[in-house]
PyMOL Python script that loads the backbone (N, CA, C, O; Angstrom):
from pymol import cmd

cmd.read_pdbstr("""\
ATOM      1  N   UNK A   1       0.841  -1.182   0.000  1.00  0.00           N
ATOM      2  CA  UNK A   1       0.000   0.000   0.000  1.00  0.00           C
ATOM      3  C   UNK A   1       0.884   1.243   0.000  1.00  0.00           C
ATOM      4  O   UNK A   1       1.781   1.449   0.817  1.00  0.00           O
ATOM      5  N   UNK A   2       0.607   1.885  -0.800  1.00  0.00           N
ATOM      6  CA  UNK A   2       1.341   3.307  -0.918  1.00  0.00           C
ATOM      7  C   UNK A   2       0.495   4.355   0.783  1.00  0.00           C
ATOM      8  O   UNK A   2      -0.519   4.334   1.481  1.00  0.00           O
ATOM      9  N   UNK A   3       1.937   5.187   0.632  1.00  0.00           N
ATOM     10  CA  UNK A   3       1.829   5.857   1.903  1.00  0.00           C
ATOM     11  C   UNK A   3       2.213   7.007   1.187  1.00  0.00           C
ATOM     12  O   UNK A   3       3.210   7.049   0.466  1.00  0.00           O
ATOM     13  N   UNK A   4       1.413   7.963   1.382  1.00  0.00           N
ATOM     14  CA  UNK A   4       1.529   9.581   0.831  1.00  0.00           C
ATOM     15  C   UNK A   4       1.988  10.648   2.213  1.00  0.00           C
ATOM     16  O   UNK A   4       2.731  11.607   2.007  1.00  0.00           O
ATOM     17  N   UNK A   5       1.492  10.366   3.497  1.00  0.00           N
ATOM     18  CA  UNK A   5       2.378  10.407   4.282  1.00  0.00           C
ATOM     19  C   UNK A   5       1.001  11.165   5.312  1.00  0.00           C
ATOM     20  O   UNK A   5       1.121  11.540   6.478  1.00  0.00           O
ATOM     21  N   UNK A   6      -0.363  11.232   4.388  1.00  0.00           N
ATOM     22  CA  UNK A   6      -1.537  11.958   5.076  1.00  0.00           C
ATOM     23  C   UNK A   6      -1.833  10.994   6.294  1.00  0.00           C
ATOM     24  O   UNK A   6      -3.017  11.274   6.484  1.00  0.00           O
ATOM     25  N   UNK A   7      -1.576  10.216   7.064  1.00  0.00           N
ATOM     26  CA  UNK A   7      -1.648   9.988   8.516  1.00  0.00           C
ATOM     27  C   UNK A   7      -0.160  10.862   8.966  1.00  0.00           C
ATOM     28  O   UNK A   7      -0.107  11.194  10.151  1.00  0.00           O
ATOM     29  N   UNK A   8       0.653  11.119   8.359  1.00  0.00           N
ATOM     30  CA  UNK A   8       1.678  11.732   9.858  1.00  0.00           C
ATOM     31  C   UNK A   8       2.124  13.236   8.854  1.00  0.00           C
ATOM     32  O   UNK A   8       3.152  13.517   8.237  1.00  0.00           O
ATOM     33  N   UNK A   9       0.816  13.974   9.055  1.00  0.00           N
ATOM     34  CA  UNK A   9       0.724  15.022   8.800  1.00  0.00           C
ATOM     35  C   UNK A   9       1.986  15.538   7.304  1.00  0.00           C
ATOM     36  O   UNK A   9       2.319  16.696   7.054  1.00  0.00           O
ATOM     37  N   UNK A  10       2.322  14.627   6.757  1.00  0.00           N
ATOM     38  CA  UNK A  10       3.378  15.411   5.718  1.00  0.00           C
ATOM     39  C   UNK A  10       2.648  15.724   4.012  1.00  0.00           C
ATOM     40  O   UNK A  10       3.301  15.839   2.975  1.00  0.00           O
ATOM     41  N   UNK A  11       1.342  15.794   4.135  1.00  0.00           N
ATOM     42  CA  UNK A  11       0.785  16.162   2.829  1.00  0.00           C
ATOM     43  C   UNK A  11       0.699  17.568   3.057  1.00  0.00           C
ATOM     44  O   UNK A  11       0.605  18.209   2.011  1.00  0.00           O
ATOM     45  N   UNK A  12       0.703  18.340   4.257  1.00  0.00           N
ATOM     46  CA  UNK A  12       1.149  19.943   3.103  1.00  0.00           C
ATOM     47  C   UNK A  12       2.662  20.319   3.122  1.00  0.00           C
ATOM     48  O   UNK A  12       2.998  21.471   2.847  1.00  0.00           O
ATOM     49  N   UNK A  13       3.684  19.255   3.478  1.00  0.00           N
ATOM     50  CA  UNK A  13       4.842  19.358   2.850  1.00  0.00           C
ATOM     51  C   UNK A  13       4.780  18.895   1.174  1.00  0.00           C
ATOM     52  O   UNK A  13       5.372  19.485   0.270  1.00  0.00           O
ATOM     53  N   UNK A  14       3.893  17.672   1.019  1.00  0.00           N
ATOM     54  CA  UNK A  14       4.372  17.432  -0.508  1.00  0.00           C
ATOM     55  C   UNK A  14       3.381  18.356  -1.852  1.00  0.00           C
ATOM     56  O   UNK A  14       3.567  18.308  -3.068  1.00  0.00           O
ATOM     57  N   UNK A  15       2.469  19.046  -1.180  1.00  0.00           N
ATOM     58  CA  UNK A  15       1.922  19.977  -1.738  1.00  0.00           C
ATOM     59  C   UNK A  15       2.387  21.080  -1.938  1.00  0.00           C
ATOM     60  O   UNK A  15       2.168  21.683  -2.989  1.00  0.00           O
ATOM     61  N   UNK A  16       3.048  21.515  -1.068  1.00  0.00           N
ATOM     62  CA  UNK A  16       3.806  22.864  -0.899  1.00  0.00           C
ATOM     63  C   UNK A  16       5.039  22.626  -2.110  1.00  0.00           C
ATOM     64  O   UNK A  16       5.231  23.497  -2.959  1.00  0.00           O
ATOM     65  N   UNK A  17       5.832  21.362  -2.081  1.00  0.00           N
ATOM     66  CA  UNK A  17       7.086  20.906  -2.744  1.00  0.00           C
ATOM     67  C   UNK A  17       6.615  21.166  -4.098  1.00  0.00           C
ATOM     68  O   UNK A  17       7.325  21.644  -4.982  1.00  0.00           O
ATOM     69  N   UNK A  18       4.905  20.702  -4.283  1.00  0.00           N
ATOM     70  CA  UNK A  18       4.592  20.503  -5.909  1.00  0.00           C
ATOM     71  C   UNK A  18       4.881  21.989  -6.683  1.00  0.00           C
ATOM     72  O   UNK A  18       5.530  22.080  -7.725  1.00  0.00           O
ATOM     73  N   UNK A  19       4.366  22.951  -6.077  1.00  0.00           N
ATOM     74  CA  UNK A  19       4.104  24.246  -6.656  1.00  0.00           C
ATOM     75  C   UNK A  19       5.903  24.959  -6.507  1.00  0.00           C
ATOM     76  O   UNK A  19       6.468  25.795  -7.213  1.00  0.00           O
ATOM     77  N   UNK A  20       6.336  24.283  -5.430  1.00  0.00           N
ATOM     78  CA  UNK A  20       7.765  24.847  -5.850  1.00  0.00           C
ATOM     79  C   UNK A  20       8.720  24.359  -7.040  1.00  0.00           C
ATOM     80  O   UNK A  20       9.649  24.898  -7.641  1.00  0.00           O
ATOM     81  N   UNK A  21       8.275  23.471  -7.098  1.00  0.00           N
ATOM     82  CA  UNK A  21       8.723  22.344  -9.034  1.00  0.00           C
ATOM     83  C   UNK A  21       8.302  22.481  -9.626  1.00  0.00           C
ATOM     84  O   UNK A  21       8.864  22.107 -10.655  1.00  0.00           O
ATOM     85  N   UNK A  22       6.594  23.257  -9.911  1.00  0.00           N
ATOM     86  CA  UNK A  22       6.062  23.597 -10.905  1.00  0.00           C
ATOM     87  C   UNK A  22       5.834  25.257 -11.000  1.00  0.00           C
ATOM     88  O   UNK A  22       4.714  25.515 -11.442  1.00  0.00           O
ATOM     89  N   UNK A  23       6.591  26.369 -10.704  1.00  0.00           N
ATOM     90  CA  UNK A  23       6.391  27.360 -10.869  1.00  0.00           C
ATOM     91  C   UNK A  23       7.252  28.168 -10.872  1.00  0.00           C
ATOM     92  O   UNK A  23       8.266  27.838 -10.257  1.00  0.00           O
ATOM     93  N   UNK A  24       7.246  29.516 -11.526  1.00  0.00           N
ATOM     94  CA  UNK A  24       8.653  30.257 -11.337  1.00  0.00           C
ATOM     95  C   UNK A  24       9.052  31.221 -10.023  1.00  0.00           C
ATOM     96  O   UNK A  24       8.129  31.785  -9.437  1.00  0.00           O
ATOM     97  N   UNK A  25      10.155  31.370  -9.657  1.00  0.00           N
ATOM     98  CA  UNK A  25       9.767  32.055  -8.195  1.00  0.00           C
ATOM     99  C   UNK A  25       9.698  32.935  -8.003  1.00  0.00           C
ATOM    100  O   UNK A  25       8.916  33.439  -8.810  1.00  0.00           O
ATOM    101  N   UNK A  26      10.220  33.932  -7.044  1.00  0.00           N
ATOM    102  CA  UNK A  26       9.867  35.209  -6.941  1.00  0.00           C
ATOM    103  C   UNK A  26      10.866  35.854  -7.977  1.00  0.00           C
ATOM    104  O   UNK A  26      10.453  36.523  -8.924  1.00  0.00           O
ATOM    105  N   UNK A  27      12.267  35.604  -7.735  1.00  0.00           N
ATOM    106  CA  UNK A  27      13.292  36.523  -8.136  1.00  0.00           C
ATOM    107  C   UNK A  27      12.887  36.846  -9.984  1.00  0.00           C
ATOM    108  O   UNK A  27      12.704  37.975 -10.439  1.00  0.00           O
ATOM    109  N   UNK A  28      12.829  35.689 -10.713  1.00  0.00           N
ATOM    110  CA  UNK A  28      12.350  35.533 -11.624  1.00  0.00           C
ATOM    111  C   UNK A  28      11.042  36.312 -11.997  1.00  0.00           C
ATOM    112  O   UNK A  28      10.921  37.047 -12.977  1.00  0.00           O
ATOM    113  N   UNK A  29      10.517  36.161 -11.484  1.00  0.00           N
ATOM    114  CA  UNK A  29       8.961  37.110 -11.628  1.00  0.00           C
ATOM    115  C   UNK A  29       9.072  38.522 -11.911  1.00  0.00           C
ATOM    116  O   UNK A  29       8.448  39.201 -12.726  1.00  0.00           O
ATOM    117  N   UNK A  30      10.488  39.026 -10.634  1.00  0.00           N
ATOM    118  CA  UNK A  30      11.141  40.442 -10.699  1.00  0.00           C
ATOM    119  C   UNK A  30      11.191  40.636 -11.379  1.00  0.00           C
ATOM    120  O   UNK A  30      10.448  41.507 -11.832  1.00  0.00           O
ATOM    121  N   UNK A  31      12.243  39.929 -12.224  1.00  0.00           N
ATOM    122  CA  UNK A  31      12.807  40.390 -13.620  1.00  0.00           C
ATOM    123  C   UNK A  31      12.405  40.370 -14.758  1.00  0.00           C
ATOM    124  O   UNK A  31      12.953  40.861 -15.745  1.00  0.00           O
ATOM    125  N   UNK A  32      11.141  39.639 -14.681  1.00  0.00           N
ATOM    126  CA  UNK A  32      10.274  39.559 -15.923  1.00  0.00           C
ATOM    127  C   UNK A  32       9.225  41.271 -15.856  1.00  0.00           C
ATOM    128  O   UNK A  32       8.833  42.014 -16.755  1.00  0.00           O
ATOM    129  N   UNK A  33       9.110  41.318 -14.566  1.00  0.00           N
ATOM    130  CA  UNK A  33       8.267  42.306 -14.189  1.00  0.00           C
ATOM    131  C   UNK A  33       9.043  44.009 -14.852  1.00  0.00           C
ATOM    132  O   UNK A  33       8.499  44.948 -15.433  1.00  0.00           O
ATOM    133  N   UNK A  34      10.644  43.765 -14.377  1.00  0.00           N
ATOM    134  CA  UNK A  34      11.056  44.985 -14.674  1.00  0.00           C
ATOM    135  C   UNK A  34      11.813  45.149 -15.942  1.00  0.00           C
ATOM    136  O   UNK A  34      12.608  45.957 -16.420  1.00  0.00           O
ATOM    137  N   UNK A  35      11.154  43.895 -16.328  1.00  0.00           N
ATOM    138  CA  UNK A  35      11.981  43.929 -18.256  1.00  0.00           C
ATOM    139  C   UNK A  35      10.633  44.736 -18.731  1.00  0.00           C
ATOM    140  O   UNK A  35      10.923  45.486 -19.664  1.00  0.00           O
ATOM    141  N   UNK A  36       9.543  44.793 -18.446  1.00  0.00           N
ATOM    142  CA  UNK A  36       8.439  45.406 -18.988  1.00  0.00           C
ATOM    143  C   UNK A  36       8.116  46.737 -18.152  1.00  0.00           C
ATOM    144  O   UNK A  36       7.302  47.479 -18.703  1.00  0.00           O
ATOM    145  N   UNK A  37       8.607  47.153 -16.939  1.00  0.00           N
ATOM    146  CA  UNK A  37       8.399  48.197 -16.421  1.00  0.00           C
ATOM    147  C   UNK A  37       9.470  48.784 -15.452  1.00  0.00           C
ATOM    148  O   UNK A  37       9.071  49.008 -14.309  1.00  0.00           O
ATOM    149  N   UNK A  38      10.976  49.111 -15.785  1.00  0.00           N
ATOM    150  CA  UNK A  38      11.380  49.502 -14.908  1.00  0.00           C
ATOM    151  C   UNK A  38      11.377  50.103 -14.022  1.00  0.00           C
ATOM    152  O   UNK A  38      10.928  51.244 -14.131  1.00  0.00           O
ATOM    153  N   UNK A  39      11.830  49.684 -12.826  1.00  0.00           N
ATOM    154  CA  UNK A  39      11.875  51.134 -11.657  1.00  0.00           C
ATOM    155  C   UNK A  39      11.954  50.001 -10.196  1.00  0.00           C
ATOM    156  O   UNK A  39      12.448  48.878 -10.298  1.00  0.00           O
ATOM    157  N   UNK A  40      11.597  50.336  -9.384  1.00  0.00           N
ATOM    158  CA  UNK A  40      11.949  49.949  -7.802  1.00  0.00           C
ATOM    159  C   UNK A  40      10.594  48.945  -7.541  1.00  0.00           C
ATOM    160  O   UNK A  40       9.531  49.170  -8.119  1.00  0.00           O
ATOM    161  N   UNK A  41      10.763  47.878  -6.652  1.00  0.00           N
ATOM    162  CA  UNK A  41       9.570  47.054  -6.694  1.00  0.00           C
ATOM    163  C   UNK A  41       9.274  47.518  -5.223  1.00  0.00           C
ATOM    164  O   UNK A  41       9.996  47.586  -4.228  1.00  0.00           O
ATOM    165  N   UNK A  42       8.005  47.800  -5.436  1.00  0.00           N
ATOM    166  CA  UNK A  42       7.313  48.248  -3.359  1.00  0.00           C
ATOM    167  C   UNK A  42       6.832  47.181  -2.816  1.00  0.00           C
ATOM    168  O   UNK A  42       6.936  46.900  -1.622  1.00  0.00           O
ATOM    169  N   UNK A  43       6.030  46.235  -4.037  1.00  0.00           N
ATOM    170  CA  UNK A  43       5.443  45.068  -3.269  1.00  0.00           C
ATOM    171  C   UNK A  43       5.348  44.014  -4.192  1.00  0.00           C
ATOM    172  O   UNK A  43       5.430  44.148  -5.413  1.00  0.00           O
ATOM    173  N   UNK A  44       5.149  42.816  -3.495  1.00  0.00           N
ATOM    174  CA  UNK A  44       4.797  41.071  -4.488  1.00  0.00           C
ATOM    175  C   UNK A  44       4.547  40.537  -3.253  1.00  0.00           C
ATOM    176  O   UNK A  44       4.865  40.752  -2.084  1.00  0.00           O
ATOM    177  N   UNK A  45       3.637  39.502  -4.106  1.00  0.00           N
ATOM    178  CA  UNK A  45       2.503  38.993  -3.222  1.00  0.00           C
ATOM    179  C   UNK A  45       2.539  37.487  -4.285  1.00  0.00           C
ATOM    180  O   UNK A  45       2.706  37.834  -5.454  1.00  0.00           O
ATOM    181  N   UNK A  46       2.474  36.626  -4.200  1.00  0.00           N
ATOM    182  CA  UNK A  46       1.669  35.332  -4.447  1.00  0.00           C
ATOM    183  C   UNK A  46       0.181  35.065  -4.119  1.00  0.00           C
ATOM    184  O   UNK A  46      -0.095  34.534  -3.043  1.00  0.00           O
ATOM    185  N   UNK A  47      -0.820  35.418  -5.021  1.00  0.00           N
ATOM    186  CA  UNK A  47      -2.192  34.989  -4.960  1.00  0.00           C
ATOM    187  C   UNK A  47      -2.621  34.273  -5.817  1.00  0.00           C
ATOM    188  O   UNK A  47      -2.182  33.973  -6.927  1.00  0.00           O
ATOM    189  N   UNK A  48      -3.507  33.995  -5.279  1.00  0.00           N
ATOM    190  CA  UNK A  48      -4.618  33.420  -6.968  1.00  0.00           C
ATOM    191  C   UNK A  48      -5.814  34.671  -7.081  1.00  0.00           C
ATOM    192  O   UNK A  48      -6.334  35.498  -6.333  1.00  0.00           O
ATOM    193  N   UNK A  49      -5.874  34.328  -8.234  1.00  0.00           N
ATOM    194  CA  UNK A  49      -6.461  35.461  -9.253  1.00  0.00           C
ATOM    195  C   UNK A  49      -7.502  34.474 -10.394  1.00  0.00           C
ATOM    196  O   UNK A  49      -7.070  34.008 -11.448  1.00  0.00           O
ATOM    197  N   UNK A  50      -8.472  34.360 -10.053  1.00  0.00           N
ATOM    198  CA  UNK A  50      -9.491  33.905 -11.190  1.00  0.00           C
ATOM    199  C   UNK A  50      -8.973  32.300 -11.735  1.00  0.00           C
ATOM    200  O   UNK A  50      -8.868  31.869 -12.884  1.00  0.00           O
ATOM    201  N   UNK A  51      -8.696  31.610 -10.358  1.00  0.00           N
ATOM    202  CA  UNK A  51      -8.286  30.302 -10.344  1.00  0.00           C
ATOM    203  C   UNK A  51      -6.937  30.316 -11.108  1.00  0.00           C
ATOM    204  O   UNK A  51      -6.692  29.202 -11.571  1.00  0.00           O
ATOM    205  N   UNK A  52      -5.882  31.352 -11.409  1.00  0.00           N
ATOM    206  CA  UNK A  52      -4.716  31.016 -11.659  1.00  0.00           C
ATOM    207  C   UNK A  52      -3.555  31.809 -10.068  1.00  0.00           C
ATOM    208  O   UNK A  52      -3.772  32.677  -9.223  1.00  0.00           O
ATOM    209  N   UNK A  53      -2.352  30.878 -10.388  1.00  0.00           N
ATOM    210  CA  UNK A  53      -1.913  31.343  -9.105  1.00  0.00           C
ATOM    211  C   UNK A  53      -0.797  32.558 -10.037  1.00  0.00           C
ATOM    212  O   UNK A  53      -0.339  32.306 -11.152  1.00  0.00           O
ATOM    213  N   UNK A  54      -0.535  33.860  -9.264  1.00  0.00           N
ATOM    214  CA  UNK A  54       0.077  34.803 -10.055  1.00  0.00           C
ATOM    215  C   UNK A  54       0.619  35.364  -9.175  1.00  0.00           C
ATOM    216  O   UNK A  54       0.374  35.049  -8.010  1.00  0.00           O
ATOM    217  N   UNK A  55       1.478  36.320  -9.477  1.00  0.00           N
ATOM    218  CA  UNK A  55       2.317  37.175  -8.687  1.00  0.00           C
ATOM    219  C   UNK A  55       1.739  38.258  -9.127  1.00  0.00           C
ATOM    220  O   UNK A  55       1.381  38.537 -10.271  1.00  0.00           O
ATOM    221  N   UNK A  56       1.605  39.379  -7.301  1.00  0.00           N
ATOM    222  CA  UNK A  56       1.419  40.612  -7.851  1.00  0.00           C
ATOM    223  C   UNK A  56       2.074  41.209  -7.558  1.00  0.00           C
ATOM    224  O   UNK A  56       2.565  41.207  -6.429  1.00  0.00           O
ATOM    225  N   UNK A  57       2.411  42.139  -8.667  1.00  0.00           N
ATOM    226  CA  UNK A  57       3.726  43.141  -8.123  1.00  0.00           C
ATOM    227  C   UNK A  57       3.760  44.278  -8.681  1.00  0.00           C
ATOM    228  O   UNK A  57       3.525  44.531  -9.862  1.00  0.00           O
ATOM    229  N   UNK A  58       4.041  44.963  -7.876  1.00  0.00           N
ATOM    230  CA  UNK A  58       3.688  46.709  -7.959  1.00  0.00           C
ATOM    231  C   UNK A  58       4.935  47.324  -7.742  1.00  0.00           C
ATOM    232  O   UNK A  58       5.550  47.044  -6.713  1.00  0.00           O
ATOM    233  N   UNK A  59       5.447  48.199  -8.638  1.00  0.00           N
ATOM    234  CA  UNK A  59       6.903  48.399  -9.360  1.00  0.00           C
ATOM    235  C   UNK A  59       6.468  50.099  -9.101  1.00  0.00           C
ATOM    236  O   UNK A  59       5.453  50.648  -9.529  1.00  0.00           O
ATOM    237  N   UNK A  60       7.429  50.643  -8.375  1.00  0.00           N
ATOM    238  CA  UNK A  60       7.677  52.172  -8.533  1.00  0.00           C
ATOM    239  C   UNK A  60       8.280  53.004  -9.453  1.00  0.00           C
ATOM    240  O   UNK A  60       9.510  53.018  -9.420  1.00  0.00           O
ATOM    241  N   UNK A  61       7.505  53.979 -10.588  1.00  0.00           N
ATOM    242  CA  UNK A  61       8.299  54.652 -10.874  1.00  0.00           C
ATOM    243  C   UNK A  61       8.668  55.778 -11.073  1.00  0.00           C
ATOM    244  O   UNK A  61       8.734  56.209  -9.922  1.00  0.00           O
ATOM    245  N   UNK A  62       9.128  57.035 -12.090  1.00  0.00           N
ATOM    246  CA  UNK A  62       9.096  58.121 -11.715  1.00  0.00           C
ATOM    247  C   UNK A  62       7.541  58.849 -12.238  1.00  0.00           C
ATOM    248  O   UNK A  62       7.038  59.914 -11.881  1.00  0.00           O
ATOM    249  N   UNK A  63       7.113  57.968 -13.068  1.00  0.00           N
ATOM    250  CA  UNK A  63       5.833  58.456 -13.479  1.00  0.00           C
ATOM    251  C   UNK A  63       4.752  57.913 -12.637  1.00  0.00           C
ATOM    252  O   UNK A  63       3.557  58.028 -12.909  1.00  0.00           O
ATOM    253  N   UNK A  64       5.187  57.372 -11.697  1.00  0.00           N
ATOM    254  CA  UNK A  64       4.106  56.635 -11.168  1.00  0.00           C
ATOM    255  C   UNK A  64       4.154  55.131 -10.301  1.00  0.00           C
ATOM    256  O   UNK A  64       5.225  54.533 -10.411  1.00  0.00           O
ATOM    257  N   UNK A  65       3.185  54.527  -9.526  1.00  0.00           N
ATOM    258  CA  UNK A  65       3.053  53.188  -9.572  1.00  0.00           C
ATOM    259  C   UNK A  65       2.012  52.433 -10.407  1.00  0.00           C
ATOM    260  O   UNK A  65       0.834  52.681 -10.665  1.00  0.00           O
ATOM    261  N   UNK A  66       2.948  51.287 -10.790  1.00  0.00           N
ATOM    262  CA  UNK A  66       2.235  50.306 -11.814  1.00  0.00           C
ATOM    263  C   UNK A  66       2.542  48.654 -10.824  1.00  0.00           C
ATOM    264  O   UNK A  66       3.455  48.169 -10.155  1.00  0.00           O
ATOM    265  N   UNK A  67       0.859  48.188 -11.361  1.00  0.00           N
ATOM    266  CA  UNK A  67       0.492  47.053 -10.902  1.00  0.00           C
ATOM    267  C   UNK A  67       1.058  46.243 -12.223  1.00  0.00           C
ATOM    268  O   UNK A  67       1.076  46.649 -13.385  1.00  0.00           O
ATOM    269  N   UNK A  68       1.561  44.851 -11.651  1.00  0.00           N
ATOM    270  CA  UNK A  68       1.699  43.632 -12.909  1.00  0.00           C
ATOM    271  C   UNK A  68       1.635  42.537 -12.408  1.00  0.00           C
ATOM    272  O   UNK A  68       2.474  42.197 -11.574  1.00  0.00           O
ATOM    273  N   UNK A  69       0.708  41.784 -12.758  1.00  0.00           N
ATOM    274  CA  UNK A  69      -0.067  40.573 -12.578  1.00  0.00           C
ATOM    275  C   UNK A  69       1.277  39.393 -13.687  1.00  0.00           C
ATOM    276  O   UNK A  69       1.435  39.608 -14.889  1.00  0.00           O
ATOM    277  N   UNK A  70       1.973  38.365 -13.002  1.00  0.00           N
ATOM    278  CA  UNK A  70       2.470  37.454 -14.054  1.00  0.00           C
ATOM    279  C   UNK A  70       2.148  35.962 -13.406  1.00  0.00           C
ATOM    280  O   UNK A  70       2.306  35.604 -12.239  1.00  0.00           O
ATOM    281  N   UNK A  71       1.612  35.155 -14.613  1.00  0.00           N
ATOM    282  CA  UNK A  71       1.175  34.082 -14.266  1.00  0.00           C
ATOM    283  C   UNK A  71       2.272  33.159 -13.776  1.00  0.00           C
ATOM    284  O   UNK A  71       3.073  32.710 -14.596  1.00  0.00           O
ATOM    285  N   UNK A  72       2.372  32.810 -12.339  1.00  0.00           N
ATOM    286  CA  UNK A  72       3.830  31.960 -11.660  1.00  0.00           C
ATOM    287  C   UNK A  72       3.424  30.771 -12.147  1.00  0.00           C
ATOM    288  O   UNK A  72       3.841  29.934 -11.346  1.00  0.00           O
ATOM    289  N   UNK A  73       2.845  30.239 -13.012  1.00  0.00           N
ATOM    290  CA  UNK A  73       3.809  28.817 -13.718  1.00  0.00           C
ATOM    291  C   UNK A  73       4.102  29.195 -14.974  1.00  0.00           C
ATOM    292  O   UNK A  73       4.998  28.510 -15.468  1.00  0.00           O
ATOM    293  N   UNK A  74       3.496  30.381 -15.953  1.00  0.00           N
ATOM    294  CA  UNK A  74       4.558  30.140 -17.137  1.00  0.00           C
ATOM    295  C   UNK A  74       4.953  31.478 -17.328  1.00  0.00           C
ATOM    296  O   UNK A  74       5.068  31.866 -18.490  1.00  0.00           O
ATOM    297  N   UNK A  75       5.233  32.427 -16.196  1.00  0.00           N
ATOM    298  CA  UNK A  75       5.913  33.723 -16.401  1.00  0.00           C
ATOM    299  C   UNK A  75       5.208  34.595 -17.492  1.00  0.00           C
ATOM    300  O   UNK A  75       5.901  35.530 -17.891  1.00  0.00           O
ATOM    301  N   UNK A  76       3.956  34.474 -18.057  1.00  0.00           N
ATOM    302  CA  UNK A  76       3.630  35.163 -18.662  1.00  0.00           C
ATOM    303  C   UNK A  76       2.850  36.642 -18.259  1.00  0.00           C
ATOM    304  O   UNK A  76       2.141  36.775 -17.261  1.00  0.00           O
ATOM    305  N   UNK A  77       3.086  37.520 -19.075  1.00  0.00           N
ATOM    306  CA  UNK A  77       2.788  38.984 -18.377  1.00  0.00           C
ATOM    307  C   UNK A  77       1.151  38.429 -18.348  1.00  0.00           C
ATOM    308  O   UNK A  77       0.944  37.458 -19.076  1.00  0.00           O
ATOM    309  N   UNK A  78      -0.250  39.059 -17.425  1.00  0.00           N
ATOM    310  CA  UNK A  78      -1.220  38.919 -17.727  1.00  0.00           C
ATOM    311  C   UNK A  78      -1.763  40.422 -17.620  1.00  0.00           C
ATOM    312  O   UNK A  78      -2.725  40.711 -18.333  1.00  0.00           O
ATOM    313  N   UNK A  79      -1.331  41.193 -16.958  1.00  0.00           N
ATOM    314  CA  UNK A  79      -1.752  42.510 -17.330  1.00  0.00           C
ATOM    315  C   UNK A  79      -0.770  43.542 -16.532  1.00  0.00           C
ATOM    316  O   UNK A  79      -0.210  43.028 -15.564  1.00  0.00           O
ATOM    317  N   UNK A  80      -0.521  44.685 -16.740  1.00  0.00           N
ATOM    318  CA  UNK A  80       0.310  45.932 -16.522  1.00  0.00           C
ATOM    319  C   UNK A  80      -0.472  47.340 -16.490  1.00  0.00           C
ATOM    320  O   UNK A  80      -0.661  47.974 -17.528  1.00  0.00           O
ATOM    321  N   UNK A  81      -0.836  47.706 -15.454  1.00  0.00           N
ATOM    322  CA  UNK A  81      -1.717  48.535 -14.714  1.00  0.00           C
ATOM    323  C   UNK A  81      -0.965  49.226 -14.173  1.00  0.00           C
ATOM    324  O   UNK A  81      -0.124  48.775 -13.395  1.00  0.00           O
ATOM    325  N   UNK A  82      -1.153  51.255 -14.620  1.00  0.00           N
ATOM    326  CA  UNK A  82      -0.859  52.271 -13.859  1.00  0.00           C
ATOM    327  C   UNK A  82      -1.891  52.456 -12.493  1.00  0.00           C
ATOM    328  O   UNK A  82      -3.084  52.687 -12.688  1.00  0.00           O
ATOM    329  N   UNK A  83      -1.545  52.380 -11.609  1.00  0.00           N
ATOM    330  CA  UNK A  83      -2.679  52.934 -10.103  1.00  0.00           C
ATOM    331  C   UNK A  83      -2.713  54.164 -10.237  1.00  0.00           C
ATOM    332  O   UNK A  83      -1.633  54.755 -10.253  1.00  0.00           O
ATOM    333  N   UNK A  84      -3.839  54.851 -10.360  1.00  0.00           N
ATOM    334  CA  UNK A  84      -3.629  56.457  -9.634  1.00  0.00           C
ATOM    335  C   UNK A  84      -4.315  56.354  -8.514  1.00  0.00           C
ATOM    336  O   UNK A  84      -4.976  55.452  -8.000  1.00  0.00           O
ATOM    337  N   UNK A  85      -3.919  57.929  -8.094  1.00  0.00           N
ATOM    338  CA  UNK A  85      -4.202  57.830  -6.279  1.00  0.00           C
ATOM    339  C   UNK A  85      -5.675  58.484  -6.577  1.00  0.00           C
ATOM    340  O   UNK A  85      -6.454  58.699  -5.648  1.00  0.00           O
TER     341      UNK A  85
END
""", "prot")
cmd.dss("prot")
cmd.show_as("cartoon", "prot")
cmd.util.cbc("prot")
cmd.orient("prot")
């Protein structure tokens, strides 16, 4: 009988492991983020967003802050948003 390890509590270790083998990480995300918007990053966040899991990250710059949503399993931009106050 296979043992996944859910009697001695280690299934949200191998869940946690999955999304770290299947996704890109933060640093990466950065740099995808500031190849499309340079400037200083204020914040990133890991959420899900409309059942995909994404990074949000909000990049400072001199014109402004801009929001950018990139999908963390295939690094793709999904949208790039100026905030005004």
């Amino acid at each position: 009988m296979l043992d996944y390890g859910f009697r001695t509590n280690c299934y949200p270790v191998l869940w946690d492991n999955y999304w770290r083998n299947y996704r890109i990480d933060a640093e990466t995300a950065v740099q995808i983020a500031l190849q499309h918007v340079p400037g200083r990053i204020a914040k990133i966040e890991l959420e899900y967003d409309g059942g995909l899991l994404v990074y949000d990250i909000d990049v400072l710059t001199e014109s402004g802050l801009y929001e950018i949503k990139i999908n963390a399993n295939t690094g793709q931009v999904l949208k790039i948003e100026r905030e005004y106050d």
